[in-house]
C-alpha positions in Angstrom: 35.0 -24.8 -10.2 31.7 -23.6 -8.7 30.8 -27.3 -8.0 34.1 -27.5 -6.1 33.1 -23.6 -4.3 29.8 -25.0 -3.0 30.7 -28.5 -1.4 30.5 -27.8 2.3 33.0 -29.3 4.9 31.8 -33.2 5.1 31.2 -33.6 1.4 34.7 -32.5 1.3 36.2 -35.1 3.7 34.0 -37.8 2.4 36.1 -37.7 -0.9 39.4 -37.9 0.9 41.0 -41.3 -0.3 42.5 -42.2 2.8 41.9 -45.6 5.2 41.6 -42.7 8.1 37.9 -41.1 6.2 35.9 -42.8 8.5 37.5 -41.2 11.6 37.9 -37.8 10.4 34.0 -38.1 9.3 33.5 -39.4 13.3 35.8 -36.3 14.0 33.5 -34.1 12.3 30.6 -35.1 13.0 31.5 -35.5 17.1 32.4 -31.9 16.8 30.7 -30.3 13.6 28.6 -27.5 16.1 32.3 -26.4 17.4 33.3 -26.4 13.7 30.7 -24.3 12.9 30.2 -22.0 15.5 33.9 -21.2 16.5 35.6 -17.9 14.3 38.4 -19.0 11.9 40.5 -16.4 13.8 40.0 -13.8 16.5 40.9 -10.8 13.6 43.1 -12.0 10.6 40.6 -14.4 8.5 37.5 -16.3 8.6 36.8 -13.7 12.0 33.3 -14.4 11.8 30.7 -17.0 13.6 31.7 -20.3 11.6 34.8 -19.1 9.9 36.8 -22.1 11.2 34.3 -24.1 9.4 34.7 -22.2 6.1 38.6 -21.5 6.6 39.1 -25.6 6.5 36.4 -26.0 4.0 38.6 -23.2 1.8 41.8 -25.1 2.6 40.8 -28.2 1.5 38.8 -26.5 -1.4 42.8 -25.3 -2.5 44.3 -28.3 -2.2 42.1 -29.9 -4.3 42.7 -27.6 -7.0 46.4 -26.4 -6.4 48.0 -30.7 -5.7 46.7 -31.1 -9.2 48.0 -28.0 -10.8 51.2 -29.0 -9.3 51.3 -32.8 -10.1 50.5 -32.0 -14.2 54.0 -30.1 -13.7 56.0 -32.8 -11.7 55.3 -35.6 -9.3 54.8 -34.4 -5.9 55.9 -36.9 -3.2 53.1 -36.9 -1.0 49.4 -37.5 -1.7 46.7 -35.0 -2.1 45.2 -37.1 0.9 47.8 -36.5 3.3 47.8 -32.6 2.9 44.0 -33.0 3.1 44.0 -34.4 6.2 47.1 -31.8 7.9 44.5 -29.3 6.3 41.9 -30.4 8.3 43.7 -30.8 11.5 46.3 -28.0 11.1 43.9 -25.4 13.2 42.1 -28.1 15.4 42.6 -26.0 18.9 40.7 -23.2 17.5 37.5 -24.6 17.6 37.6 -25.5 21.3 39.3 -21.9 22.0 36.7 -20.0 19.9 34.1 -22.2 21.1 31.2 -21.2 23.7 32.9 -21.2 27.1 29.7 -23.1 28.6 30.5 -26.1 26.6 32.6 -28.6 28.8 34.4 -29.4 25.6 35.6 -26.2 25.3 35.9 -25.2 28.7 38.8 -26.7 30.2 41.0 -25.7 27.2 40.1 -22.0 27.7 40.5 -22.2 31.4 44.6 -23.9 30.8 45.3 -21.8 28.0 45.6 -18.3 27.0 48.4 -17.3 25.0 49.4 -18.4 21.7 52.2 -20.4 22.6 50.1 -22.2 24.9 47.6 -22.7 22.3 49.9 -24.2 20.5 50.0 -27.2 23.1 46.7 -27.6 23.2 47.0 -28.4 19.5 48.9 -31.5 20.1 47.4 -32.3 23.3 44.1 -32.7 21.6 45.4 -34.4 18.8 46.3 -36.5 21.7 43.3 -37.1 22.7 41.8 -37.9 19.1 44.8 -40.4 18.8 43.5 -42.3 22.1 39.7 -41.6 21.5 39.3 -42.4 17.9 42.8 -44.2 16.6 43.9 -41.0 15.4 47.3 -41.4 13.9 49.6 -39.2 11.3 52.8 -39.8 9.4 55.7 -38.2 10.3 55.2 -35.7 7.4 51.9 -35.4 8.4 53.3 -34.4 12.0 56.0 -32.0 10.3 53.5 -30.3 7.8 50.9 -30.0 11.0 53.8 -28.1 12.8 55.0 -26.0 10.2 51.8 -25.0 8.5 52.1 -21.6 9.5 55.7 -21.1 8.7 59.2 -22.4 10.6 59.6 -19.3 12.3 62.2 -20.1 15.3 63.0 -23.0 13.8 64.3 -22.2 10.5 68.0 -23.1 9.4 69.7 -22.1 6.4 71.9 -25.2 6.7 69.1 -27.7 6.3 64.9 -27.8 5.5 63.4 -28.1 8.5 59.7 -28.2 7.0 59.1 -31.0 4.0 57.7 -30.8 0.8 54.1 -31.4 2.2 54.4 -28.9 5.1 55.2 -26.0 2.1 51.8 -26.7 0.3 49.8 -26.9 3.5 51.0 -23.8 4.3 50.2 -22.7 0.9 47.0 -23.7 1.0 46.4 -22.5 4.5 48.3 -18.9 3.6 46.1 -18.4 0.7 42.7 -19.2 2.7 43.7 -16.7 5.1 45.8 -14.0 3.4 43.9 -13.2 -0.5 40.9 -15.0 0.8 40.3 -13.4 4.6 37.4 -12.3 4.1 35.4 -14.7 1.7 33.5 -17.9 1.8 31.6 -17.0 4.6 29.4 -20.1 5.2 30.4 -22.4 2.4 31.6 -24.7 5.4 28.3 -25.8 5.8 26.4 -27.9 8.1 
């Protein structure tokens, strides 16, 4: 377990077993100063310098531990990869929101947006823009457990799930990073 507490951010992605690894290590490694300069939040969790950074790294760091726990019980029907990767893209505006408003990647986002239902947007837009930039592409559940990671909230519906099996332990993982955990790991992210 302490093994598994020290690996920063790109050892983590490196051991994703996905065909997309190579992109999300492009990803990082395109963006890793925003990563690790931006706060995980503006108060909630991670609210330090580099708290996205460590947030993700702590998601991930969950996942790995928890999908297992989970599949000795029964078979889960999605793979420890695919929450891996809605882990690592689940937050992805924060970086360019919490980001220093000099940089031009950063910039224009903080300029359009401002609330956080706009924020939001910017999510997908700049998933977006990884999709045209890098190939970026996600399942549908991948899409549904990106959406839903922090909850259904509006969209909930007693008469049907609206969030799928993946999207519950994404959110788990995600919930425990920033709700027992708020206020630990700070830089075990990395560089």
């Amino acid at each position: 377990m302490t093994d598994l507490l020290k690996k920063p951010l790109r050892l983590l992605l490196e051991e994703i077993d996905d065909p997309r690894r190579e992109t999300l290590l492009k990803i990082y490694d395109d963006h890793k100063d925003l990563f690790h300069y931006a706060a995980g939040s503006s108060n909630n969790h991670q609210a330090w310098e580099g708290g996205y950074g460590d947030h993700i790294a702590e998601c991930l760091r969950i996942n790995d531990i928890t999908y297992d726990a989970l599949q000795s019980l029964r078979p889960l029907n999605f793979s420890k990869a695919s929450a891996a990767i809605a882990l690592f893209f689940h937050d992805i505006e924060k970086p360019f929101r919490y980001g220093p408003s000099e940089d031009m990647r950063c910039k224009p986002w903080q300029e359009k947006f401002d609330t956080p239902a706009s924020w939001e947007k910017a999510k997908w837009d700049i998933l977006a823009q990884f999709n045209s930039h890098y190939g970026l592409t996600f399942s549908a559940e991948e899409e549904n457990s990106i959406k839903y990671t922090h909850g259904e909230g509006d969209d909930y519906r007693k008469d049907r799930r609206v969030s799928t099996p993946l999207a519950a332990h994404v959110h788990h993982c995600d919930n425990t990073s920033a709700r027992i955990w708020h206020d630990k790991g700070k830089g075990l992210g990395g560089p």
